[in-house]
C-alpha positions in Angstrom: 0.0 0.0 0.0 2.4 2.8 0.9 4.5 1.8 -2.5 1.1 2.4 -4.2 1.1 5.8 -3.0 4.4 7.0 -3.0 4.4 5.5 -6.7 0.6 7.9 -7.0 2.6 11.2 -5.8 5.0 10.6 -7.9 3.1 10.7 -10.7 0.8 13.7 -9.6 4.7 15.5 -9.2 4.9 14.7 -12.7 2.4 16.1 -14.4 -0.3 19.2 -13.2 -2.4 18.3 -16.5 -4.4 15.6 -17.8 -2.0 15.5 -21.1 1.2 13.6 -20.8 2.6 15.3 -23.4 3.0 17.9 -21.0 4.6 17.4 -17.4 4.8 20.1 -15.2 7.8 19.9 -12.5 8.3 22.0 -9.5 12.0 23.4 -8.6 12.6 25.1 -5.0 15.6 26.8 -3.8 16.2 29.1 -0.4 17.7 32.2 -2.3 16.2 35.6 -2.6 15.1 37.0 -6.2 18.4 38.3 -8.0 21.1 35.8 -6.3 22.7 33.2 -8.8 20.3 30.5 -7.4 18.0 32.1 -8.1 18.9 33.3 -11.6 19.9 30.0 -12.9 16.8 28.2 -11.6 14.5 30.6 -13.6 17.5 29.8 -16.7 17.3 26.1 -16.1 13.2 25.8 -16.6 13.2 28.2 -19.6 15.9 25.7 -21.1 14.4 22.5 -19.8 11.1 23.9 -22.1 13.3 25.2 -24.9 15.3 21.5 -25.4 12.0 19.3 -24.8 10.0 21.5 -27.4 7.6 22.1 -24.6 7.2 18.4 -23.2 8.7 19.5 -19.7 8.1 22.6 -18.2 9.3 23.7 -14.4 7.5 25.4 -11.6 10.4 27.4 -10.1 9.3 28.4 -5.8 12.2 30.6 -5.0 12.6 31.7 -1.2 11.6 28.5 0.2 8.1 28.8 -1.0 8.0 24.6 -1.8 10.1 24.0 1.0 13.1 25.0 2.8 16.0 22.9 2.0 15.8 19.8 4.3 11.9 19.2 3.7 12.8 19.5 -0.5 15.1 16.8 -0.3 13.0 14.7 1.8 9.7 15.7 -0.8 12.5 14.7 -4.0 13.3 11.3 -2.0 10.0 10.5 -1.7 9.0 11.5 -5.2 6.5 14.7 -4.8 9.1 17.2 -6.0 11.1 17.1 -8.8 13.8 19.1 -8.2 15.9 21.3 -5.9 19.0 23.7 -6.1 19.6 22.6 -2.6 22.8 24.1 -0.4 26.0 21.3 0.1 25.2 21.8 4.1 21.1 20.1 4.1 22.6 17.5 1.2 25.3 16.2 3.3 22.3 15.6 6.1 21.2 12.4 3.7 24.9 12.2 1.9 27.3 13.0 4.2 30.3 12.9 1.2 28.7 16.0 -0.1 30.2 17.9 3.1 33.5 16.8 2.0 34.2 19.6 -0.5 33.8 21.9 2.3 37.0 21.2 3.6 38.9 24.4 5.0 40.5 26.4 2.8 40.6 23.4 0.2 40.5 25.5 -3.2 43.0 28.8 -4.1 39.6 30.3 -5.7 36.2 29.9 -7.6 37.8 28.6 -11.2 40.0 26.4 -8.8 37.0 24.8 -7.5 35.4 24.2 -10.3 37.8 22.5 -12.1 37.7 19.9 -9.2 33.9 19.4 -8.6 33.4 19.4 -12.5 35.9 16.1 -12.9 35.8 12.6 -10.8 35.1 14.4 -7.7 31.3 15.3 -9.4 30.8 11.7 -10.7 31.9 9.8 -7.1 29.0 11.9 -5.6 26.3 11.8 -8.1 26.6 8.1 -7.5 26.6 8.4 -3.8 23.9 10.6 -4.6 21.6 7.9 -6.5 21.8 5.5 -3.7 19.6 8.0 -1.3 17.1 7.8 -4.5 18.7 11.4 -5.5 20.3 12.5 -8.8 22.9 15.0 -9.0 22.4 16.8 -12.3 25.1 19.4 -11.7 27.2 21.3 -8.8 26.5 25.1 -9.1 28.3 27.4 -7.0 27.7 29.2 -4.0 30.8 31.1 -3.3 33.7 31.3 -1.0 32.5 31.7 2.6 33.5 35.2 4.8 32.4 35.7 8.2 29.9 38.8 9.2 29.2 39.6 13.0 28.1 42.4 15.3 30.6 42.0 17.7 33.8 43.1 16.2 36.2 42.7 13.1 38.1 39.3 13.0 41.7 39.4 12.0 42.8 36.4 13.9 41.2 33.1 15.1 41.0 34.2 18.8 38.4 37.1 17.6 36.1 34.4 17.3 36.3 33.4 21.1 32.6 33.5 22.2 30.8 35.1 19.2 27.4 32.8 18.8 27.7 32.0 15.1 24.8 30.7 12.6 25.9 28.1 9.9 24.5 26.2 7.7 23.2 22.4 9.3 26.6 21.3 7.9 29.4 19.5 9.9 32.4 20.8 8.3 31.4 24.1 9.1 30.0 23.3 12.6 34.1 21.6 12.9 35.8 24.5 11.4 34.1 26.8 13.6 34.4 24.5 16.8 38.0 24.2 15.8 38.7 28.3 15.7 37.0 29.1 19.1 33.7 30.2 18.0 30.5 28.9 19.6 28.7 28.1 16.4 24.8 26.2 15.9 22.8 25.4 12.7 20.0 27.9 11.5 17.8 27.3 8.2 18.7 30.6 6.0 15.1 31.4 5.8 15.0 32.5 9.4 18.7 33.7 9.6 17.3 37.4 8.9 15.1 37.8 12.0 18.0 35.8 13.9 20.6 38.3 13.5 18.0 41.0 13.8 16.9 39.6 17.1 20.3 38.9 18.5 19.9 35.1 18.4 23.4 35.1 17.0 25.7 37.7 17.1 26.9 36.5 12.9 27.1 34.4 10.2 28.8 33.2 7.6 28.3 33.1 3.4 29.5 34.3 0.3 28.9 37.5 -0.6 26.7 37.5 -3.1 23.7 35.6 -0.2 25.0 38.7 2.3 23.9 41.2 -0.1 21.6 39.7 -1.6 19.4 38.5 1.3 20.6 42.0 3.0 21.7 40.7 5.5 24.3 43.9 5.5 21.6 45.8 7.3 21.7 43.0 10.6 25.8 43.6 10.7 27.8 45.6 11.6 31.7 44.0 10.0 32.1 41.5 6.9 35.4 39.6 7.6 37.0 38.4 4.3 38.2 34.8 6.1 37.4 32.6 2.5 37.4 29.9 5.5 35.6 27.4 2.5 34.0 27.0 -0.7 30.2 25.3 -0.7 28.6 23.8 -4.3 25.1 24.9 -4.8 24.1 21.2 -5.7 21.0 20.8 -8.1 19.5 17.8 -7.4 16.5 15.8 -8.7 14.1 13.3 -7.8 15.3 9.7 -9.0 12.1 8.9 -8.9 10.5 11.3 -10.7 13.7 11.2 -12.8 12.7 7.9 -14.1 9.7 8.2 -15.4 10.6 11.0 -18.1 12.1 9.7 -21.7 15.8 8.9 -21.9 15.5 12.2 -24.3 13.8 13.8 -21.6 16.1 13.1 -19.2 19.0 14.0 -21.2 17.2 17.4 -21.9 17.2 17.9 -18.2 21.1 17.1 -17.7 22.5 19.5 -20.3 20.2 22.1 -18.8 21.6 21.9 -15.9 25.0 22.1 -16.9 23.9 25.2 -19.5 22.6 27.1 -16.5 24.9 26.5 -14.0 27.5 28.5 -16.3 24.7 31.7 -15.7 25.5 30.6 -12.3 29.1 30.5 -11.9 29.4 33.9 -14.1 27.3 35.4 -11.8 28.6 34.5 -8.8 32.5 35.5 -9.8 30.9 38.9 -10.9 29.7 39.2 -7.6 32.6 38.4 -5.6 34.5 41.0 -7.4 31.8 43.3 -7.6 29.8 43.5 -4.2 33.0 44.3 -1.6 32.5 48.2 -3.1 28.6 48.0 -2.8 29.1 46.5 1.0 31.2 49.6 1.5 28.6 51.9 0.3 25.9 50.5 2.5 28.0 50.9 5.4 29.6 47.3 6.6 33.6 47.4 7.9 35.0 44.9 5.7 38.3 43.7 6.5 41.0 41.4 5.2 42.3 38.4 7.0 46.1 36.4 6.9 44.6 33.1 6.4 48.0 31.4 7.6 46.8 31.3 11.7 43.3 30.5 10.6 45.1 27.2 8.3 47.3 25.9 10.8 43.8 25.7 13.4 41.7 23.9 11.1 44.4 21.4 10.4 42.1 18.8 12.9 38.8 19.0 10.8 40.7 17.2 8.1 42.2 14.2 10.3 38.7 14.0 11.4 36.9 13.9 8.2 40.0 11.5 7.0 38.9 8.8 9.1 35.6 9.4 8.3 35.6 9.1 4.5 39.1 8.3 3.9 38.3 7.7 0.1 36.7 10.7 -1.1 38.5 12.9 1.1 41.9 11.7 -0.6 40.1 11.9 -4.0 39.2 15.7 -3.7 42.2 16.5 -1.9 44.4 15.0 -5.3 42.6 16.5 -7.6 42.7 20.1 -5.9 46.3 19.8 -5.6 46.7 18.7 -9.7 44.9 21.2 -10.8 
């Protein structure tokens, strides 16, 4: 009985008419109108119509509106939702491998990272990925990670000492902050806003382009240029749902993926240039860091996640240092 209907939301996911020419698919993602996400979620449904001539069209329910994170890849697993440009953080709640590329200060930049995720690295997940009835389509990016707070600029690990920290529901992160001194806990990103406002935590940490734009500038006070670690954007879909389209279909799918995560990468290396200046403007302190104390602290978060994953953690680490 319950196969019969998980196997009956699955096909309601599938299609909102009564033609099966024409399936309508719903995407969510956390990220606020304008952000990258965002950008190339609206760029991958315009090209998933475009390359099936119409057969496939996607829903796209930006800020959370089908979900936050953790509940769309629970909805994808069981077959009600089709797809999600999820965040690396909630993904390595069901594949923990995925928090693997979030090793401290693993990549030199955003090219360098790409150049890593984009080769075996991608394929060893995806796989991982397909055995929690999930299908990694592509990594986008979500940028190199810098730390924002209330309290006061850092410029060394002990200027974390005490500072109540939001993260993402990620491990790595949780480790790398345990590891520096700060006192960090997990926050979905759709409440971060009111959390910071509130006092809940005294900062954060994300990319630029999610600081600006979720403005979350107006809740803080300093922006900390650590680059403490690089997180994917990874756009996943429902095996299940998956499936049940034509190999073209499904093929369709894939290269749209790949087509607009290049909107997505563009964007977001635009915007790490771009936003330091429009920070400025709106009034944030932004500082630079000397990464070298903040390296030699964070050594322990990779013996840890060594023994965890031996594997994949040599695998990334090899092919960041080849390329």
């Amino acid at each position: 009985m319950k196969k019969t209907l998980i196997a009956l939301a699955a096909g309601l996911a599938l299609t909102a008419s009564s033609s099966w020419a024409e399936q309508v698919l719903r995407l969510s993602h956390n990220a606020a109108p304008g952000n990258p996400k965002a950008e190339a979620s609206l760029k991958f449904a315009e090209l998933v119509e475009q390359k099936t001539d119409g057969r496939v069209k996607v829903e796209v329910g930006g800020s959370a509106q089908y979900g936050d994170d953790a509940e769309s890849i629970t909805n994808m697993r069981l077959g009600t939702l089709a797809f999600s440009a999820n965040s690396q953080g909630t993904t390595s709640s069901v594949v923990p491998e995925f928090g693997v590329l979030g090793l401290p200060f693993l990549f030199r930049d955003l090219p360098h990272a790409y150049k890593v995720v984009d080769g075996p690295v991608g394929d060893k997940l995806n796989e991982l990925a397909q055995d929690k009835g999930l299908v990694l389509l592509a990594l986008w990016d979500n940028g190199i990670r810098q730390v924002s707070n209330n309290v006061r600029p850092i410029t060394k690990p002990e200027d974390l000492a005490g500072i109540k920290l939001r993260t993402p529901p990620d491990p790595v992160t949780l480790d790398i902050f345990n590891s520096l001194g700060a006192n960090p806990a997990p926050l979905a990103f759709s409440e971060l806003y009111i959390a910071l406002q509130q006092g809940v935590f005294d900062g954060q940490e994300n990319p630029l382009m999610n600081i600006y734009s979720s403005k979350l500038y107006e809740v803080q006070k300093y922006i900390s240029l650590t680059g403490h670690k690089y997180e994917t954007t990874p756009l996943l879909a429902s095996k299940m749902i998956m499936s049940q389209l034509s190999p073209e279909d499904q093929q369709a799918v894939k290269e749209a993926a790949v087509e607009a995560g290049t909107l997505n990468r563009e964007m977001s290396l635009a915007a790490d240039a771009d936003l330091r200046q429009k920070l400025t403007d709106a009034g944030v302190i932004i500082n630079k860091v000397d990464q070298a104390p903040f390296i030699e602290k964070t050594q322990s978060v990779y013996a840890k996640w060594e023994k965890q994953y031996p594997e994949l953690v040599k695998l990334v680490v090899s092919e960041a240092a080849k390329q």
